[in-house]
N, C-alpha and C positions, 0 to 999 in steps of 0.2 A: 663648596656649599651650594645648596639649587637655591635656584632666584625664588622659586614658590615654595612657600611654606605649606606642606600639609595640613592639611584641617578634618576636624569629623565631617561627612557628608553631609551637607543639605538633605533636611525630609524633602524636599524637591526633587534632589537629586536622587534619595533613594529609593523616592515612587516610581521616577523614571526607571532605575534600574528593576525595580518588580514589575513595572508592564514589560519591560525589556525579558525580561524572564520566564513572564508567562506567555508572552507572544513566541519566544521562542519552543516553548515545551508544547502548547497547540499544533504549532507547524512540525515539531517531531511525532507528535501523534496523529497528526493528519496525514503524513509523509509515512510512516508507519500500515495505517488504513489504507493509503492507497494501494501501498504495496500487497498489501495483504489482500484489497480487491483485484489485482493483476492475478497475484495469485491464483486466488478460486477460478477467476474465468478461464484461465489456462487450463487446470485440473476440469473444472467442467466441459471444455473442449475436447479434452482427449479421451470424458465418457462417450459424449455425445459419438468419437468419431469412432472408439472402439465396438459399440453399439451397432453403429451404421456399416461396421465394419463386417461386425457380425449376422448382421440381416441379411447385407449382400450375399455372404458367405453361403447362407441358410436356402436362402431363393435361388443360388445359383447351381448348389446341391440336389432342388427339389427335383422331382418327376413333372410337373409342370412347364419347370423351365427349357426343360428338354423339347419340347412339343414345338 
């Protein structure tokens, strides 16, 4: 037999666990955001450089450049 006796929760105890709860689901959807801001600047990176990729290409091409 356990030395402690179970009992219903304390409203104490189960406000604790509902900040416990919602501080947890904040920090998954802020952890979530983040990711998803790494994201885009990655993808935004690789317009920028495909971009710059292509300018080079274009200028390097031209009749000017030649000169």
């Amino acid at each position: 037999m356990s030395r402690f006796f179970r009992t219903a929760p304390s409203a104490r105890n189960q406000a604790a666990q509902a900040r416990l709860g919602a501080a947890r689901r904040r920090f998954d959807l802020s952890s979530i955001a983040l990711r998803q801001a790494a994201l885009d600047l990655v993808e935004g990176e690789r317009r920028v450089s495909a971009a710059l990729r292509t300018t080079l290409a274009r200028l390097d091409a031209s009749p000017a450049s030649a000169a």
